[in-house]
PASEBA-1860 file (N, C-alpha, C; in nm, 3 decimals):
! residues 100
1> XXXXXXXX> 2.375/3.563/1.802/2.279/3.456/1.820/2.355/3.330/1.860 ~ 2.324/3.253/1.954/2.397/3.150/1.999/2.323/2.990/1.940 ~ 2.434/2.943/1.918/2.415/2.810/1.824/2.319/2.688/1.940 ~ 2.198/2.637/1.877/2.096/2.547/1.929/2.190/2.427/1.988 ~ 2.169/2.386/2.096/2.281/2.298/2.117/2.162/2.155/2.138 ~ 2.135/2.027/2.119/2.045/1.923/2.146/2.125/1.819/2.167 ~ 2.053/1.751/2.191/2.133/1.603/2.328/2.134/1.498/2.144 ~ 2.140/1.387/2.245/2.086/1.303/2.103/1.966/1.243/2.090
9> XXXXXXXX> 1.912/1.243/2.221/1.750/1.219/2.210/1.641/1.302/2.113 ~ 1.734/1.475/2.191/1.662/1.589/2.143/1.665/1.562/1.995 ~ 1.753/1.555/1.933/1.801/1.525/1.771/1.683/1.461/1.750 ~ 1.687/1.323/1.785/1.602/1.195/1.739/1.499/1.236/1.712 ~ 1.450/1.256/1.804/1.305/1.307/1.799/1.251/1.430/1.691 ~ 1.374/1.548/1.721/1.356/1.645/1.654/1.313/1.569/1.456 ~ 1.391/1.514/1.428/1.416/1.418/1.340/1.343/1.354/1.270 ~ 1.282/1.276/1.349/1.142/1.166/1.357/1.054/1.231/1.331
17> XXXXXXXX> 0.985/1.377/1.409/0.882/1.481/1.373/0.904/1.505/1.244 ~ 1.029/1.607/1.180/1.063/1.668/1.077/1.015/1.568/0.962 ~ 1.038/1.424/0.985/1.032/1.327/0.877/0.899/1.267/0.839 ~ 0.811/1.321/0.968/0.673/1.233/0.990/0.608/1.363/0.945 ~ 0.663/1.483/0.915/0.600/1.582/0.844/0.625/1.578/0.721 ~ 0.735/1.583/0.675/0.760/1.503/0.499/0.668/1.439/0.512 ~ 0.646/1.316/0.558/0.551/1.189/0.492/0.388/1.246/0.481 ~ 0.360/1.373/0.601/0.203/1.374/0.537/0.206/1.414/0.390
25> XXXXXXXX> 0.333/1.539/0.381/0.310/1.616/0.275/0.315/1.536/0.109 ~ 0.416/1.412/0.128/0.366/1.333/0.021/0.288/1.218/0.046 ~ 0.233/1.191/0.143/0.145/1.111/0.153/0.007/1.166/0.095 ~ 0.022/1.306/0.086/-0.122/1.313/0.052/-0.116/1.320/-0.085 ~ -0.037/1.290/-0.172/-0.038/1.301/-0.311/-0.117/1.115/-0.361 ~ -0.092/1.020/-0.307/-0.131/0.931/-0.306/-0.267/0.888/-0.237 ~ -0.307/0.981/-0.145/-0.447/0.998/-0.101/-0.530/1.030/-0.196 ~ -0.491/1.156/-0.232/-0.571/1.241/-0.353/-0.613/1.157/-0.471
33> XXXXXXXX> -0.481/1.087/-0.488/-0.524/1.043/-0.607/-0.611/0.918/-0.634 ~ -0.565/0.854/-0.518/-0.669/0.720/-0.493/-0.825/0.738/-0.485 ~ -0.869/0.878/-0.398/-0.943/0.867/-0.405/-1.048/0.938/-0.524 ~ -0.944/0.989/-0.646/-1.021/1.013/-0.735/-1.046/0.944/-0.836 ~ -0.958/0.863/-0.845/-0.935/0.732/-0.924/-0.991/0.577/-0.880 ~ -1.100/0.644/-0.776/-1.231/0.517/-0.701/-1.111/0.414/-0.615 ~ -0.999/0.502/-0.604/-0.889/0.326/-0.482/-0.846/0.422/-0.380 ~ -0.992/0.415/-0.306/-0.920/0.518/-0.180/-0.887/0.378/-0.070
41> XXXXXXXX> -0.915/0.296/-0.048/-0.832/0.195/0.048/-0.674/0.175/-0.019 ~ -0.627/0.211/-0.123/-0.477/0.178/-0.148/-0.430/0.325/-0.135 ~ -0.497/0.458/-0.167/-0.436/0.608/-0.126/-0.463/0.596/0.044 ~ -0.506/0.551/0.144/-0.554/0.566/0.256/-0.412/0.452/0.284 ~ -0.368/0.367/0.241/-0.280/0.308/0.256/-0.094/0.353/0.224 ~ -0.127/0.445/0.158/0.015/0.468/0.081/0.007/0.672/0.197 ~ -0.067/0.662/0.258/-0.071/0.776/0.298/-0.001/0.729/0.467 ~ -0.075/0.659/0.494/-0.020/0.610/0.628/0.148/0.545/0.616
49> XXXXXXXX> 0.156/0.502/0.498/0.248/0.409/0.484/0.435/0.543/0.488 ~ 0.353/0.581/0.455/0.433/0.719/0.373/0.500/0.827/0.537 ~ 0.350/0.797/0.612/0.373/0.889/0.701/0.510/0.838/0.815 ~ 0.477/0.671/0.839/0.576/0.631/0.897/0.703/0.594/0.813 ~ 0.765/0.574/0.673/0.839/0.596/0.631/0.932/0.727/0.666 ~ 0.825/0.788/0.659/0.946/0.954/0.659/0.951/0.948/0.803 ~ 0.888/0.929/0.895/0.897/0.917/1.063/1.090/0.790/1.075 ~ 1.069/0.703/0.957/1.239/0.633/0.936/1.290/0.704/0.880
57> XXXXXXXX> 1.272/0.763/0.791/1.351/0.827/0.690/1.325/0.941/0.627 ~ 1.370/1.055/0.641/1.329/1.153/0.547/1.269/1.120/0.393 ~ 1.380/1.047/0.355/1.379/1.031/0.193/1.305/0.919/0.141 ~ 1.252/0.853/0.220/1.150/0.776/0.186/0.999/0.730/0.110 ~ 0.975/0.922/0.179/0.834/0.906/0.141/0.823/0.951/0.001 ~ 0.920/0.928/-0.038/0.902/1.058/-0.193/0.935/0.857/-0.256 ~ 1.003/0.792/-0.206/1.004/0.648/-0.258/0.857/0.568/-0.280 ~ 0.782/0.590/-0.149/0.673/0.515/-0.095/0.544/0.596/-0.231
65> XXXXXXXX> 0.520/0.746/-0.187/0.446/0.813/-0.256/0.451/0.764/-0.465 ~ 0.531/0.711/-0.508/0.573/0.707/-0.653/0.521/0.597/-0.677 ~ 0.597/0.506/-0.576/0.494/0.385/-0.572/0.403/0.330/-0.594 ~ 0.287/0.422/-0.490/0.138/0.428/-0.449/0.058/0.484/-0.596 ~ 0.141/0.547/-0.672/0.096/0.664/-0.745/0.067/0.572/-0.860 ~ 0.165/0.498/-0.875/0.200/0.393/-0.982/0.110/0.285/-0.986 ~ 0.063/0.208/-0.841/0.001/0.109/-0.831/-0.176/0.197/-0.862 ~ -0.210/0.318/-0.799/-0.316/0.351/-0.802/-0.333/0.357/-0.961
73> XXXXXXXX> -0.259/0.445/-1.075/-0.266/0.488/-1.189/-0.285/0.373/-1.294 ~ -0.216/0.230/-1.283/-0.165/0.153/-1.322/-0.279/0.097/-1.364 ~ -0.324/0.004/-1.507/-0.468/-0.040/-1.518/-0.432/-0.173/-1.493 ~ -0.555/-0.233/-1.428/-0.541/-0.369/-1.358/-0.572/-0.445/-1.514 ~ -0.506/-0.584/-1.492/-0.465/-0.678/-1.580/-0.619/-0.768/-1.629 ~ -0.701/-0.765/-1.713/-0.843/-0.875/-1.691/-0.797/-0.991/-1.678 ~ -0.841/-1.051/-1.574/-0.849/-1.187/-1.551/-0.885/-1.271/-1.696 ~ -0.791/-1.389/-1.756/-0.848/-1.460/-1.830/-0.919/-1.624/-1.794
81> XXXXXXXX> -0.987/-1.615/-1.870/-1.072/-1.767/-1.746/-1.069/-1.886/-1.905 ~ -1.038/-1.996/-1.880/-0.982/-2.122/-1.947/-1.065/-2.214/-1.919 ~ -1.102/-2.262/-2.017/-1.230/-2.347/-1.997/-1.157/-2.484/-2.029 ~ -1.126/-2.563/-1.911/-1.034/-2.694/-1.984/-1.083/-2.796/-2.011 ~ -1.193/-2.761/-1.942/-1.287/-2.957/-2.005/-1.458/-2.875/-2.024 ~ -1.492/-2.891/-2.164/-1.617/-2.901/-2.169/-1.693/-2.956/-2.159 ~ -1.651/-3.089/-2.118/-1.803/-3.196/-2.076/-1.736/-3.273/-1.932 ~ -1.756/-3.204/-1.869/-1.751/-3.288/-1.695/-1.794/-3.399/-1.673
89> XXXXXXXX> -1.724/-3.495/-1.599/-1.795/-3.647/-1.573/-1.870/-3.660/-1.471 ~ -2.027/-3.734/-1.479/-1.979/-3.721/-1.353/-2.007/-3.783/-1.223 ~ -1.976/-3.713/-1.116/-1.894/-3.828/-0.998/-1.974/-3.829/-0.912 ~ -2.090/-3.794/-0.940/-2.171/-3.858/-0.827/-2.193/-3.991/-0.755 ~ -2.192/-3.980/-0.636/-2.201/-4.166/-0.532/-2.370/-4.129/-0.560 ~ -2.432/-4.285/-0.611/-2.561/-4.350/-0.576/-2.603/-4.383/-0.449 ~ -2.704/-4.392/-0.380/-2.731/-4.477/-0.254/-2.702/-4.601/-0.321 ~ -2.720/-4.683/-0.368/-2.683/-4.826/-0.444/-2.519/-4.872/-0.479
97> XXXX> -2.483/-4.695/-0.478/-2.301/-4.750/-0.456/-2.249/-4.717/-0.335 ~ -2.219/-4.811/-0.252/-2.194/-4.807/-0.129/-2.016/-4.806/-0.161 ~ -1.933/-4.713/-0.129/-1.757/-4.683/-0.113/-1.753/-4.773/0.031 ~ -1.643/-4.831/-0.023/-1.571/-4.962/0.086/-1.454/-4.934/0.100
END
């Protein structure tokens, strides 16, 4: 059997595919889960995100995917609301006060 011989384009590319196939395969772990966990705009995000990662980098998407997984799983913080003045002044202009 004779050894595959490729340019360096051929590589690149070859490369870029191989990596942009990693990224669906963990991209869809962050799809899945977003969208069962009601955050499919952040799994729809970590899926794309994932796909062009591994299209840079092989080893990426397994970075990107943990991520996504983390931010989707993660329980959001309640807003606390501070009430700093209970009696407001107030600033209404009169027609009778004319600002000069």
């Amino acid at each position: 059997m004779e050894p595959i011989k490729l340019n360096t384009r051929e590589a690149i590319l070859w490369l870029t595919l191989i990596g942009g196939v990693i990224g669906v395969v963990f991209g869809l772990v962050p799809l899945i889960y977003g969208r069962i966990k009601g955050k499919a705009k952040l799994g729809i995000i970590g899926f794309i995100v994932s796909i062009v990662a591994g299209a840079i980098w092989a080893v990426l998407p397994l970075i990107v995917m943990i991520t996504f997984v983390f931010l989707i799983l993660r329980k959001d913080k309640p807003t606390e609301v501070v009430v700093v003045n209970d009696e407001p002044i107030d600033v209404a202009i009169n027609d009778d006060e004319q600002v000069h």
